[in-house]
mmCIF file as Biopython writes it, N, C-alpha, C and O atoms, coordinates in Angstrom:
data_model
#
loop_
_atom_site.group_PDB
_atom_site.id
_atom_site.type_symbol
_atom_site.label_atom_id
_atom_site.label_alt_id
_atom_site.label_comp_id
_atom_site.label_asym_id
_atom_site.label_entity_id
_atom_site.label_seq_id
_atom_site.pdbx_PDB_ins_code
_atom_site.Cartn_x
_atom_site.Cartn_y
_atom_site.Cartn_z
_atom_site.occupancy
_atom_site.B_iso_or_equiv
_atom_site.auth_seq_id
_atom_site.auth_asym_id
_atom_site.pdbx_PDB_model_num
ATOM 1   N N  . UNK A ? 1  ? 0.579   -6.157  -15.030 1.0 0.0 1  A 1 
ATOM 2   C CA . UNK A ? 1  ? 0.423   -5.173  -13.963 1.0 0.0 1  A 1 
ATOM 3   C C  . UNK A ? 1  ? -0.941  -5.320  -13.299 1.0 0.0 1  A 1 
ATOM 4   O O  . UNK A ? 1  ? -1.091  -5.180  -12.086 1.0 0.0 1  A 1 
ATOM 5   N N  . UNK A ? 2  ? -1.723  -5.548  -13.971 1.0 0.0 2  A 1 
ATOM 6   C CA . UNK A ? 2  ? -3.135  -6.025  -13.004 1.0 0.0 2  A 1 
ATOM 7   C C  . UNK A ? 2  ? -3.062  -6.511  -12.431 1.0 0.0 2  A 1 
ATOM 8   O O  . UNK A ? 2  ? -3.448  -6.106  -11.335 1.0 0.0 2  A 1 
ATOM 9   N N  . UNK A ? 3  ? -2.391  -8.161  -12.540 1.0 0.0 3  A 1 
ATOM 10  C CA . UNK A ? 3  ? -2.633  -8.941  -11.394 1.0 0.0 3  A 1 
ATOM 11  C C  . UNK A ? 3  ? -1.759  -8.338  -10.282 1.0 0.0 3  A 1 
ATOM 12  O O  . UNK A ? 3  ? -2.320  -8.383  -9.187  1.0 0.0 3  A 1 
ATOM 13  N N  . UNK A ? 4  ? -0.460  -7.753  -10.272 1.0 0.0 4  A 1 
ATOM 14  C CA . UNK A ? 4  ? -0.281  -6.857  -9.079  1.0 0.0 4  A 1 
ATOM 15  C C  . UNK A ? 4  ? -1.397  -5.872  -8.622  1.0 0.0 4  A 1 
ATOM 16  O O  . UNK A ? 4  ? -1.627  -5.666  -7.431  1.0 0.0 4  A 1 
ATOM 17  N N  . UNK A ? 5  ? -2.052  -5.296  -9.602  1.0 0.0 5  A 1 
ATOM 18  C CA . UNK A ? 5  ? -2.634  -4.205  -8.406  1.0 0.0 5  A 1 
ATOM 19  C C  . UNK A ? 5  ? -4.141  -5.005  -8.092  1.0 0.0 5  A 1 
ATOM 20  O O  . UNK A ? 5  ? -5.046  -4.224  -7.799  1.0 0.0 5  A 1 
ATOM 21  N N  . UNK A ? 6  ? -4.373  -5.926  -8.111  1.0 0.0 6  A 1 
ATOM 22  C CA . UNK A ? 6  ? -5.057  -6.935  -7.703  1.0 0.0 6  A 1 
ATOM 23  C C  . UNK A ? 6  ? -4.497  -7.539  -6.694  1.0 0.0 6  A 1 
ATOM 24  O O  . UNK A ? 6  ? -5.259  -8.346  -6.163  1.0 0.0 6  A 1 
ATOM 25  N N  . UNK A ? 7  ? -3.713  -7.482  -6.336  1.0 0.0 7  A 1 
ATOM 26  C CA . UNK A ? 7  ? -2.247  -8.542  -5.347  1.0 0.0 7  A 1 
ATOM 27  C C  . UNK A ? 7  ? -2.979  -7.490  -4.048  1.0 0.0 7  A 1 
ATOM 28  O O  . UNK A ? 7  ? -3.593  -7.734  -3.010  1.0 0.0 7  A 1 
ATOM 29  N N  . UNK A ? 8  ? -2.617  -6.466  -4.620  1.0 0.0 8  A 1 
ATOM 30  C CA . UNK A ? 8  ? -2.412  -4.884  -3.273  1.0 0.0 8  A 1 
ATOM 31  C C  . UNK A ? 8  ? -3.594  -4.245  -2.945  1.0 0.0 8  A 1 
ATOM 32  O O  . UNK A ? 8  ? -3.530  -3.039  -2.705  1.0 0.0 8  A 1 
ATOM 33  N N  . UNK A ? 9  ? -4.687  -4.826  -2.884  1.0 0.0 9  A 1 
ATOM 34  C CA . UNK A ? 9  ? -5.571  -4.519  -2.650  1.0 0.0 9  A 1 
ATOM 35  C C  . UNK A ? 9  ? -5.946  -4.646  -0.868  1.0 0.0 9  A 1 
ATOM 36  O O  . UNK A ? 9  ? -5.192  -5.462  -0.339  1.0 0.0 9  A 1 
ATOM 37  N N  . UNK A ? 10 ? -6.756  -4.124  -0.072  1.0 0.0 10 A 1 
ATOM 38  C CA . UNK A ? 10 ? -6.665  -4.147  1.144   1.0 0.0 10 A 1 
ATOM 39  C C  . UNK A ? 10 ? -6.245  -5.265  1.575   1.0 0.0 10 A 1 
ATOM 40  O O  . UNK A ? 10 ? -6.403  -6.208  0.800   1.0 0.0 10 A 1 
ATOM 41  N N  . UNK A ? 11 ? -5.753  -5.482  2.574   1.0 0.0 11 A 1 
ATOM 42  C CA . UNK A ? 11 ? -5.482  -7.126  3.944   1.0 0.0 11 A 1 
ATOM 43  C C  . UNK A ? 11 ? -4.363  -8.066  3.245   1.0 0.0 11 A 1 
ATOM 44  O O  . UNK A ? 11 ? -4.077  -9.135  3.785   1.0 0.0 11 A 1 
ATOM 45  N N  . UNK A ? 12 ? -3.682  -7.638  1.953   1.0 0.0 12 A 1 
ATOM 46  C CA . UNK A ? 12 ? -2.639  -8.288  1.419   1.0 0.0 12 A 1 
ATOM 47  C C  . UNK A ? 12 ? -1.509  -8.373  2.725   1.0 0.0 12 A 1 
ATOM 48  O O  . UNK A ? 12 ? -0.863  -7.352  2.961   1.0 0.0 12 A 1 
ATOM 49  N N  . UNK A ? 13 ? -1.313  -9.427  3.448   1.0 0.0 13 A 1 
ATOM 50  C CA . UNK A ? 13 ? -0.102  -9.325  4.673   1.0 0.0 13 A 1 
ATOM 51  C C  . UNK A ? 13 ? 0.961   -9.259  4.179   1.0 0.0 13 A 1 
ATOM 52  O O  . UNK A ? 13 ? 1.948   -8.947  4.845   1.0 0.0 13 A 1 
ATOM 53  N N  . UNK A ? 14 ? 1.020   -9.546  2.853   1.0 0.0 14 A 1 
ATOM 54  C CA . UNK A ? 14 ? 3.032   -9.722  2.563   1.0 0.0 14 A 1 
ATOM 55  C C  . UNK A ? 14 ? 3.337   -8.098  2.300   1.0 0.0 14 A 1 
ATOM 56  O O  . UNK A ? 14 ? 4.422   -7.632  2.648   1.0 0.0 14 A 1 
ATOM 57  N N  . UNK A ? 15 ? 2.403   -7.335  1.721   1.0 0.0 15 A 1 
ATOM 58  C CA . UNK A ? 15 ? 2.469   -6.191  1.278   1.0 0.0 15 A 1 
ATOM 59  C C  . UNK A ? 15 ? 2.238   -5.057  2.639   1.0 0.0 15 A 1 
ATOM 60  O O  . UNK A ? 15 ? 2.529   -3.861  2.621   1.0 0.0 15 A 1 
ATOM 61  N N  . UNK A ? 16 ? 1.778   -5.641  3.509   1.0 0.0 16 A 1 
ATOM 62  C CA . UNK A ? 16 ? 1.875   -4.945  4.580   1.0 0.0 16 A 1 
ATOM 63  C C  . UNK A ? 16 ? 2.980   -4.729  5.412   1.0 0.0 16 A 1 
ATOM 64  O O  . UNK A ? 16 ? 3.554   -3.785  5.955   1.0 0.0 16 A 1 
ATOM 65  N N  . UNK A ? 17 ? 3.077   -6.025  5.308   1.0 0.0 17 A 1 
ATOM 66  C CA . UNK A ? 17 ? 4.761   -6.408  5.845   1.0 0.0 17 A 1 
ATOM 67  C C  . UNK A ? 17 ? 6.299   -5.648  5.321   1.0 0.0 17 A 1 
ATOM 68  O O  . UNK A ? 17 ? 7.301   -5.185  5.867   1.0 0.0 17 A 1 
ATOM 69  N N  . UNK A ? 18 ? 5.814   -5.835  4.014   1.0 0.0 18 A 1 
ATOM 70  C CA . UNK A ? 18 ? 6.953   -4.699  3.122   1.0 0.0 18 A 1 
ATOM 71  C C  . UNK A ? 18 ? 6.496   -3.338  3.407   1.0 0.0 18 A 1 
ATOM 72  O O  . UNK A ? 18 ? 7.435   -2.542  3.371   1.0 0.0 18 A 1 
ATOM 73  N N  . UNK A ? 19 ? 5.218   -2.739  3.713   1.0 0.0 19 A 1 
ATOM 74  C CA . UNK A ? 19 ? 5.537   -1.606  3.882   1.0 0.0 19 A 1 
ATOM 75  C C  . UNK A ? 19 ? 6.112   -1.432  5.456   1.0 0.0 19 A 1 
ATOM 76  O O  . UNK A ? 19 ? 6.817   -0.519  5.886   1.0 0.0 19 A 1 
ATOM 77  N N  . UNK A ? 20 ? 5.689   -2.370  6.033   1.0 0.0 20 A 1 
ATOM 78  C CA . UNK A ? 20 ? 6.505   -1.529  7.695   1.0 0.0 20 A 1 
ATOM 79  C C  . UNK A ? 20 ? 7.939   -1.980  7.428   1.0 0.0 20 A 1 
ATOM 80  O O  . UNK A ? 20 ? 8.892   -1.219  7.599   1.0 0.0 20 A 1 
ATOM 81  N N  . UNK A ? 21 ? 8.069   -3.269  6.995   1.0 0.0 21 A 1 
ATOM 82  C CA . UNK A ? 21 ? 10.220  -3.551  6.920   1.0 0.0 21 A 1 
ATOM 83  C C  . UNK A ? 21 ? 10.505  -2.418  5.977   1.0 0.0 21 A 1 
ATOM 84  O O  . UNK A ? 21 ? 10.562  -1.246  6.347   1.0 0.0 21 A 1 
ATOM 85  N N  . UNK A ? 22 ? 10.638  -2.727  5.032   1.0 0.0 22 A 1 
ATOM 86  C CA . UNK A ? 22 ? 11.119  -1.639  3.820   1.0 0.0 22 A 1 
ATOM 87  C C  . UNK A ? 22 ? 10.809  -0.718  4.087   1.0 0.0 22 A 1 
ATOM 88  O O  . UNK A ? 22 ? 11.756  -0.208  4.684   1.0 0.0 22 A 1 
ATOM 89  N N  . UNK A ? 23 ? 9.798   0.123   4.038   1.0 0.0 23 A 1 
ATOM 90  C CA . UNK A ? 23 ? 9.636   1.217   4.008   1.0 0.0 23 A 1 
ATOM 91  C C  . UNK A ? 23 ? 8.853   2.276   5.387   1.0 0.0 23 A 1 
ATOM 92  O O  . UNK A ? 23 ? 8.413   3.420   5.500   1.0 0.0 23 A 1 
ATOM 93  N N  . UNK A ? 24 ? 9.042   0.997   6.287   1.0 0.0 24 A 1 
ATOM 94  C CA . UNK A ? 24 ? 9.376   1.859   7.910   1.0 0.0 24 A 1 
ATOM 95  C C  . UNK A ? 24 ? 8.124   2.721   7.579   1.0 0.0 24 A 1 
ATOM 96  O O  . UNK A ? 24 ? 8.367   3.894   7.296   1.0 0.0 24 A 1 
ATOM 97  N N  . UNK A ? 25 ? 6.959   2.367   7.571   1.0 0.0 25 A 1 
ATOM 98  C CA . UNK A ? 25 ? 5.367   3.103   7.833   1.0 0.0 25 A 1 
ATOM 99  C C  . UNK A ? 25 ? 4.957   2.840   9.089   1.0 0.0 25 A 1 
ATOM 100 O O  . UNK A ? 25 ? 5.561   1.910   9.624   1.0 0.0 25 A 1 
ATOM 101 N N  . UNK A ? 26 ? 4.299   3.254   9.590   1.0 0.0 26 A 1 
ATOM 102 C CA . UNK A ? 26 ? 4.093   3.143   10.959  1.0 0.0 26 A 1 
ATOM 103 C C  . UNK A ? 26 ? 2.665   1.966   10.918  1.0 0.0 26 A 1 
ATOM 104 O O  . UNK A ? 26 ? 2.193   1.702   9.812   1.0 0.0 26 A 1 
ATOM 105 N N  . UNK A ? 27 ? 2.132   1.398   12.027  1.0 0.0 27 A 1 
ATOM 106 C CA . UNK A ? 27 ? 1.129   0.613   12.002  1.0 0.0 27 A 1 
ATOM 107 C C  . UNK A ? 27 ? -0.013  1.697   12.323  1.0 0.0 27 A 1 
ATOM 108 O O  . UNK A ? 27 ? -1.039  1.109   12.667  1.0 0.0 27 A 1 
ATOM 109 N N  . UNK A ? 28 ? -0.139  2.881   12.320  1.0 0.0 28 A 1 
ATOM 110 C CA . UNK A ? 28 ? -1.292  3.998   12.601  1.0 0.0 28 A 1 
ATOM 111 C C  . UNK A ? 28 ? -1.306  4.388   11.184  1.0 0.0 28 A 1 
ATOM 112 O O  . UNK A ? 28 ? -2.449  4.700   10.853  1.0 0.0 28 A 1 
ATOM 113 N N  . UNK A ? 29 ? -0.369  4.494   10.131  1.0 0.0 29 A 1 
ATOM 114 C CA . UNK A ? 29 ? -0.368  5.367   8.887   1.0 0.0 29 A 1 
ATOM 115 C C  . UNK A ? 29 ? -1.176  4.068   8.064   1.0 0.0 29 A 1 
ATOM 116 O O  . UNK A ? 29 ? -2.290  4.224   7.564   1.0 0.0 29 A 1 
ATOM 117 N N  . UNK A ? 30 ? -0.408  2.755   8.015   1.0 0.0 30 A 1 
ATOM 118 C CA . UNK A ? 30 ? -1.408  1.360   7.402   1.0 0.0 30 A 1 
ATOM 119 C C  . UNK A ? 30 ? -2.624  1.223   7.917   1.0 0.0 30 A 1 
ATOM 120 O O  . UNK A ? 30 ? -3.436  0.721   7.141   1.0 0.0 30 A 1 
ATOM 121 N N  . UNK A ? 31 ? -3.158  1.607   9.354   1.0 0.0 31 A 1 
ATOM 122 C CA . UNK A ? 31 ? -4.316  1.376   9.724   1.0 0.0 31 A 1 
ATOM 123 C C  . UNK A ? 31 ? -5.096  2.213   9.161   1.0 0.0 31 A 1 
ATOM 124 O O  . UNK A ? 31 ? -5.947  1.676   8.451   1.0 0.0 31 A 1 
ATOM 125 N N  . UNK A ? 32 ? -5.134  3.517   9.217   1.0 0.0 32 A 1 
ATOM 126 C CA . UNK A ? 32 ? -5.660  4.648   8.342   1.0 0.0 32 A 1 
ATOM 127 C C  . UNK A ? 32 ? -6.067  4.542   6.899   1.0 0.0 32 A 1 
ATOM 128 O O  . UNK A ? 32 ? -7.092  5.028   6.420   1.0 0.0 32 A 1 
ATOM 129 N N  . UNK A ? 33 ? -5.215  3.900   6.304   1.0 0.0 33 A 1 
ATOM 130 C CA . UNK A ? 33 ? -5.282  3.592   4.894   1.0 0.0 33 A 1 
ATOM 131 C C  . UNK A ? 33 ? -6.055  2.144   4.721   1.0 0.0 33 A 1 
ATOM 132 O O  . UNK A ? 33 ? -6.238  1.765   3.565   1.0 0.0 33 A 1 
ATOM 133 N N  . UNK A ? 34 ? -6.521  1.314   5.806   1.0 0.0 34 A 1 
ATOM 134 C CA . UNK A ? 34 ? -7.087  0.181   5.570   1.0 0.0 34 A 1 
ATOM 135 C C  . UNK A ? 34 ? -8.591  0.585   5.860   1.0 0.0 34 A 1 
ATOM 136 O O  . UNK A ? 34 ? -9.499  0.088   5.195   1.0 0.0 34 A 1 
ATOM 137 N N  . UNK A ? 35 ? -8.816  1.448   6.814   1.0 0.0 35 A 1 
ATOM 138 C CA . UNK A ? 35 ? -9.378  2.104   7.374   1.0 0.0 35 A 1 
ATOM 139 C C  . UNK A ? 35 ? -10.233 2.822   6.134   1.0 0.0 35 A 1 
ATOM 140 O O  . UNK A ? 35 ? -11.322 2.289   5.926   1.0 0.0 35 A 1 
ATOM 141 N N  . UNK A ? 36 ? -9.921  3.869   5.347   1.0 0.0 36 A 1 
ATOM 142 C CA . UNK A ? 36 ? -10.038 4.031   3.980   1.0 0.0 36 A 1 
ATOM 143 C C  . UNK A ? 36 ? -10.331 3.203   3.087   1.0 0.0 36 A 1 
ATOM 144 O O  . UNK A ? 36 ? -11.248 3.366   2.282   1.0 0.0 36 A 1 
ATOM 145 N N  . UNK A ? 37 ? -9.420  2.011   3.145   1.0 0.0 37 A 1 
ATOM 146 C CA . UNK A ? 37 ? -9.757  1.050   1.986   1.0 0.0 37 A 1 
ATOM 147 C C  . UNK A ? 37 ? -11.158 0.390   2.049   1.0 0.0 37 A 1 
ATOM 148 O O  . UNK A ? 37 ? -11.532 -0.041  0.958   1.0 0.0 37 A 1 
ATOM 149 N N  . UNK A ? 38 ? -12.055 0.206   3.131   1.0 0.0 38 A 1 
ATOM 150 C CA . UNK A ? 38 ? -12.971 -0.868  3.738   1.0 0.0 38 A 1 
ATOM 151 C C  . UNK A ? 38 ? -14.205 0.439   3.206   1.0 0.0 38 A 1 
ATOM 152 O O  . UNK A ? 38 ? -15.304 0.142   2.740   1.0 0.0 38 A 1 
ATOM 153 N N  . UNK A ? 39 ? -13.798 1.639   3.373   1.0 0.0 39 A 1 
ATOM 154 C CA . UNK A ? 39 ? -14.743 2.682   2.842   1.0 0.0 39 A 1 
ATOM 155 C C  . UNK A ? 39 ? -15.128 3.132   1.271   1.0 0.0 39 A 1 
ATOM 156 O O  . UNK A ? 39 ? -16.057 3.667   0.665   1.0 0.0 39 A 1 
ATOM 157 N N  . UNK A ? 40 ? -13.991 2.643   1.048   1.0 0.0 40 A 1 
ATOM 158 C CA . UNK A ? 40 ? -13.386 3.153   -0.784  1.0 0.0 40 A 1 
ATOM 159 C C  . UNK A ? 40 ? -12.692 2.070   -1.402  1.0 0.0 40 A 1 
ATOM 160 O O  . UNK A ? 40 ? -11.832 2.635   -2.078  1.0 0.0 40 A 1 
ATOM 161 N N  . UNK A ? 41 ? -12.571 0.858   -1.558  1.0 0.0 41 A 1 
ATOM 162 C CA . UNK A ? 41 ? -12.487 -0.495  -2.238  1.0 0.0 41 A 1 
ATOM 163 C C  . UNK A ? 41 ? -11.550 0.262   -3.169  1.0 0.0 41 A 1 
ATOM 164 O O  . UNK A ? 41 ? -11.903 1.102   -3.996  1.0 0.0 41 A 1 
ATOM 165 N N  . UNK A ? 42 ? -10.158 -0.199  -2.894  1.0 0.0 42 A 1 
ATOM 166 C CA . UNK A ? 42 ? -9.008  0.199   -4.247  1.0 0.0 42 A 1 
ATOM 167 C C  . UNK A ? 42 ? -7.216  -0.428  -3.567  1.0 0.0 42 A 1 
ATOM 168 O O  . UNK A ? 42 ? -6.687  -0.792  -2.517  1.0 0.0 42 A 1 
ATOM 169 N N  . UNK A ? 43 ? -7.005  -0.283  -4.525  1.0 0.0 43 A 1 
ATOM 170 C CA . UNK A ? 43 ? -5.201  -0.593  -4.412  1.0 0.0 43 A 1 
ATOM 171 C C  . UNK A ? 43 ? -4.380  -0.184  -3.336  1.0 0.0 43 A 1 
ATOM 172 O O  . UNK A ? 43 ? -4.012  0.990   -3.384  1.0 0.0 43 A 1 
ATOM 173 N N  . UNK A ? 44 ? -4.050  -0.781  -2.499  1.0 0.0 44 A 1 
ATOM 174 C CA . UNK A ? 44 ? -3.686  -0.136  -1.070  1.0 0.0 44 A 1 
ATOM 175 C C  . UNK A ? 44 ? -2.544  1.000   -1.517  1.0 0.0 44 A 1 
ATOM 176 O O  . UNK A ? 44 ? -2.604  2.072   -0.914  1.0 0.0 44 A 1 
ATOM 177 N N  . UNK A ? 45 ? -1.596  0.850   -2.448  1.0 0.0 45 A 1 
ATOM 178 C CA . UNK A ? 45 ? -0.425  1.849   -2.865  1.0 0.0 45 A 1 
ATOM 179 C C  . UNK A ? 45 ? -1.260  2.941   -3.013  1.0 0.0 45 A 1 
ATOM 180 O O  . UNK A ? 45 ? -1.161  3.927   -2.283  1.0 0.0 45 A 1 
ATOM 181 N N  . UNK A ? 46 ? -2.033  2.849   -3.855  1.0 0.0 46 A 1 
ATOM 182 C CA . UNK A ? 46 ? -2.564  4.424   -4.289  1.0 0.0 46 A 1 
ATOM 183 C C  . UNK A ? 46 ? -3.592  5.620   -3.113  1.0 0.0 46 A 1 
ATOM 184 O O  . UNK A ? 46 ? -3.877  6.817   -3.091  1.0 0.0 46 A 1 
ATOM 185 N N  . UNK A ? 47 ? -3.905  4.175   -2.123  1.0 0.0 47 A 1 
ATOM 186 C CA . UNK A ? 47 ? -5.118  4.965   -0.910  1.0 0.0 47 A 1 
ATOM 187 C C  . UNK A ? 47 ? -3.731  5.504   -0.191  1.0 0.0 47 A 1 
ATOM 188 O O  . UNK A ? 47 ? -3.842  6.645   0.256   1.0 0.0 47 A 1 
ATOM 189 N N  . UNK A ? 48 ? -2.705  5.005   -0.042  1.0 0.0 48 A 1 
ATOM 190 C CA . UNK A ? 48 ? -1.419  5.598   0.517   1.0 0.0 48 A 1 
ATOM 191 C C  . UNK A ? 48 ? -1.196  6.570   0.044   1.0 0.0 48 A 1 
ATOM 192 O O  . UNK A ? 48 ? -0.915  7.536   0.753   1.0 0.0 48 A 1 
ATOM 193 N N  . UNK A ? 49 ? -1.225  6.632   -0.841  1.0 0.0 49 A 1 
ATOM 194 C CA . UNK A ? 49 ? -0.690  7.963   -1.911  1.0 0.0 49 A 1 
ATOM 195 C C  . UNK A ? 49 ? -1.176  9.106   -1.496  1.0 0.0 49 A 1 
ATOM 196 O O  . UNK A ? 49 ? -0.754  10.052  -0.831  1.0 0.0 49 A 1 
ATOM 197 N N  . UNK A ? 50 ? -2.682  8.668   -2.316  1.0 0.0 50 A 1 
ATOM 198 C CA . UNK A ? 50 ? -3.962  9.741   -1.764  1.0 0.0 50 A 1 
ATOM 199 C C  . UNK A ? 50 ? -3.918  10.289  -0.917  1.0 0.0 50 A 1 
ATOM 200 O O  . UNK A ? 50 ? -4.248  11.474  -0.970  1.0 0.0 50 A 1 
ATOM 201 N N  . UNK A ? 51 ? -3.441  9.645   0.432   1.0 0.0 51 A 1 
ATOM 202 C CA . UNK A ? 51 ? -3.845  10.272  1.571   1.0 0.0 51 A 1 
ATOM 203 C C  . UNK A ? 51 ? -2.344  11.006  2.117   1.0 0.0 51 A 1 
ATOM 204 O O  . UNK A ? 51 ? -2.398  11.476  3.254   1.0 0.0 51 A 1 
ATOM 205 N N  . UNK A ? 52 ? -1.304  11.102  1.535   1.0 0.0 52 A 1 
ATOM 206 C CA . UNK A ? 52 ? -0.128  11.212  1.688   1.0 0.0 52 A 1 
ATOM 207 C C  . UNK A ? 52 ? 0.620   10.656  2.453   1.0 0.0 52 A 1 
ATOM 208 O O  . UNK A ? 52 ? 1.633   11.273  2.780   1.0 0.0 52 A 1 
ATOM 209 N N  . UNK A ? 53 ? 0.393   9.357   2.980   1.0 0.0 53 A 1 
ATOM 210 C CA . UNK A ? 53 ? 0.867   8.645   3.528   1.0 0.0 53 A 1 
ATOM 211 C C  . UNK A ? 53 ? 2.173   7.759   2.986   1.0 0.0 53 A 1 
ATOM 212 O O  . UNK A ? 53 ? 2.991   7.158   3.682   1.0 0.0 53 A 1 
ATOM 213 N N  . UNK A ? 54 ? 2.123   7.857   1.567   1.0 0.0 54 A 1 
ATOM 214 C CA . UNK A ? 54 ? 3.380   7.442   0.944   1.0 0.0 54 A 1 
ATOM 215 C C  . UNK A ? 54 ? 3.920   8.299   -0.161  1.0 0.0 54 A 1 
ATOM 216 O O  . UNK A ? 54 ? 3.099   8.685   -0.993  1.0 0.0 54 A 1 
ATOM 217 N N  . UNK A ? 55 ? 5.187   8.660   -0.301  1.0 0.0 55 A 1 
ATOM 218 C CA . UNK A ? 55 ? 5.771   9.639   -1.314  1.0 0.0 55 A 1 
ATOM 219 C C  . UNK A ? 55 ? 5.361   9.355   -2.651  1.0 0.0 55 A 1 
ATOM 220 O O  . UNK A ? 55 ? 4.533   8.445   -2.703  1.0 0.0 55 A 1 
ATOM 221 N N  . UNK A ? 56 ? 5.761   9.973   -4.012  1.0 0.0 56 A 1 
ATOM 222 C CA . UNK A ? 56 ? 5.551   9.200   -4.875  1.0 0.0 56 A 1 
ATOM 223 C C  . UNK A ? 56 ? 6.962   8.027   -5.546  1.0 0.0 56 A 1 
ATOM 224 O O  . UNK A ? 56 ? 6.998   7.155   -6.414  1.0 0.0 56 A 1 
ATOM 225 N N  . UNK A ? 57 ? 7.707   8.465   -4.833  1.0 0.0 57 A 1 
ATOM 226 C CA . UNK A ? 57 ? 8.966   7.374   -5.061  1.0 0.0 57 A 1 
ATOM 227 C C  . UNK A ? 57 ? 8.983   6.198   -4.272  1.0 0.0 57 A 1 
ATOM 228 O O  . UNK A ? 57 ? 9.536   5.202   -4.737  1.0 0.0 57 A 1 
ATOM 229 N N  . UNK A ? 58 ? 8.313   6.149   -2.829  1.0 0.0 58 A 1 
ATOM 230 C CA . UNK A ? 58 ? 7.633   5.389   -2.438  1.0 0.0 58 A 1 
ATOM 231 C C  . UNK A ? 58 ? 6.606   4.697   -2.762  1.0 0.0 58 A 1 
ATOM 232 O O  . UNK A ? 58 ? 6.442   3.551   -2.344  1.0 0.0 58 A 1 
ATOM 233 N N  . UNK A ? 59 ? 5.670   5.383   -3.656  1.0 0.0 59 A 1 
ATOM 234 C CA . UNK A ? 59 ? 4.840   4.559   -4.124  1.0 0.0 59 A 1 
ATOM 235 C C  . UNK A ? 59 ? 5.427   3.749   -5.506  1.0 0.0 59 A 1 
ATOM 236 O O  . UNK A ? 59 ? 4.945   2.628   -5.670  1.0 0.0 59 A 1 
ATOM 237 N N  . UNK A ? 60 ? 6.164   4.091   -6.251  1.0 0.0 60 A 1 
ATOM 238 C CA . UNK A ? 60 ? 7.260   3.470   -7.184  1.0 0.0 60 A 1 
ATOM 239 C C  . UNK A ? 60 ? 7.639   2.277   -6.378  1.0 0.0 60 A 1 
ATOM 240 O O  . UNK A ? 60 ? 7.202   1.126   -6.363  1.0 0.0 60 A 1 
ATOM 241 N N  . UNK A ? 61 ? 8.730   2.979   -5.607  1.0 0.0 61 A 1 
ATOM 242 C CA . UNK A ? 61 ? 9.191   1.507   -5.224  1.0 0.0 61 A 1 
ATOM 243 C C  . UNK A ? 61 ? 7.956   0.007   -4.602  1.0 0.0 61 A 1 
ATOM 244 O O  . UNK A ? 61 ? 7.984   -1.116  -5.104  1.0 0.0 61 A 1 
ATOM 245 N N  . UNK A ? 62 ? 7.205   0.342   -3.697  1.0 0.0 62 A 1 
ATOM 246 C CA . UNK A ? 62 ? 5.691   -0.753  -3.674  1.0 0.0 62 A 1 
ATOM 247 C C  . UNK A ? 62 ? 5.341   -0.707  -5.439  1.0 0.0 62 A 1 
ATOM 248 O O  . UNK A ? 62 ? 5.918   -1.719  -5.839  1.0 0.0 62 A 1 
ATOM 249 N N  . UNK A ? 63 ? 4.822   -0.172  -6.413  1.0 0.0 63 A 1 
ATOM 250 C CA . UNK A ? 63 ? 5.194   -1.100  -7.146  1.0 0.0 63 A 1 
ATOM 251 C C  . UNK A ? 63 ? 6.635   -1.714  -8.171  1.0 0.0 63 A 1 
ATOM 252 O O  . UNK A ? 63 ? 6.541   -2.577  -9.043  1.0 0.0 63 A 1 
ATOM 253 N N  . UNK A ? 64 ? 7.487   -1.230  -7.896  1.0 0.0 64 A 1 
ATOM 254 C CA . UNK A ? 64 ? 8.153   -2.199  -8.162  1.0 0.0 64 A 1 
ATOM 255 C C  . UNK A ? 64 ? 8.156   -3.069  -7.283  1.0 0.0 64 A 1 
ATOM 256 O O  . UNK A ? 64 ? 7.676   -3.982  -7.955  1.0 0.0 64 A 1 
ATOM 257 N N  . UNK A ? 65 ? 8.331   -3.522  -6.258  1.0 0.0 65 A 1 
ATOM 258 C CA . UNK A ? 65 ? 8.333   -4.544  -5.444  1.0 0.0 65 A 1 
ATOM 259 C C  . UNK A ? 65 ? 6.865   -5.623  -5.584  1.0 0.0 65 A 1 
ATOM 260 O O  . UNK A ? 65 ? 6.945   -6.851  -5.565  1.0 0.0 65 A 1 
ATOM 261 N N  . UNK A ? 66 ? 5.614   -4.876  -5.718  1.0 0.0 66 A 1 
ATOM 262 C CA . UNK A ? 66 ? 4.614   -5.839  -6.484  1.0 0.0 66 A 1 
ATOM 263 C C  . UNK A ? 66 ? 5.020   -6.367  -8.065  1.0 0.0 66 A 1 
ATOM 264 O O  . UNK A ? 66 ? 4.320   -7.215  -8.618  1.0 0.0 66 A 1 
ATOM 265 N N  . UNK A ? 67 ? 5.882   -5.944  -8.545  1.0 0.0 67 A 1 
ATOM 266 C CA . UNK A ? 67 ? 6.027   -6.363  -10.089 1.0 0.0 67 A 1 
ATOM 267 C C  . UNK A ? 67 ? 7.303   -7.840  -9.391  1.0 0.0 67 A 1 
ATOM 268 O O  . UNK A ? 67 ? 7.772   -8.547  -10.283 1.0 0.0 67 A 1 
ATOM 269 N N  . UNK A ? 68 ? 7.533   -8.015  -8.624  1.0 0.0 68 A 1 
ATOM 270 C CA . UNK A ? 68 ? 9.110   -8.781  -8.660  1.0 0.0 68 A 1 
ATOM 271 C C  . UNK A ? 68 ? 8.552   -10.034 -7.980  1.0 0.0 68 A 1 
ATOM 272 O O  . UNK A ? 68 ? 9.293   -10.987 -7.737  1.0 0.0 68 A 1 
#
């Protein structure tokens, strides 16, 4: 599991990518949270979280999808 939440850390594109296909985030809700990340250095799933930008079943599913 580390090296995933090492994977998801800010500017990951594949993980960005899954969140706008899959899970239909907007490019203002990811900017916000990158936006955050560049301020606060951490796991892009969880600055999502934090900021309520992703559910917590949403945040489940990003990581399951980092585990696969």
């Amino acid at each position: 599991m580390q090296g995933s939440i090492v994977k998801a850390n800010c500017g990951n594109s594949q993980l960005i990518h899954f969140l706008q296909e899959k899970l239909k985030l907007s490019t203002s809700a990811i900017a916000i949270a990158l936006r955050h990340c560049e301020q606060d250095p951490g796991p892009l799933p969880m600055i999502l979280w934090q900021y309520g930008l992703v559910s917590l079943e949403e945040l489940d599913q990003i990581f399951d999808w980092l585990e696969s």
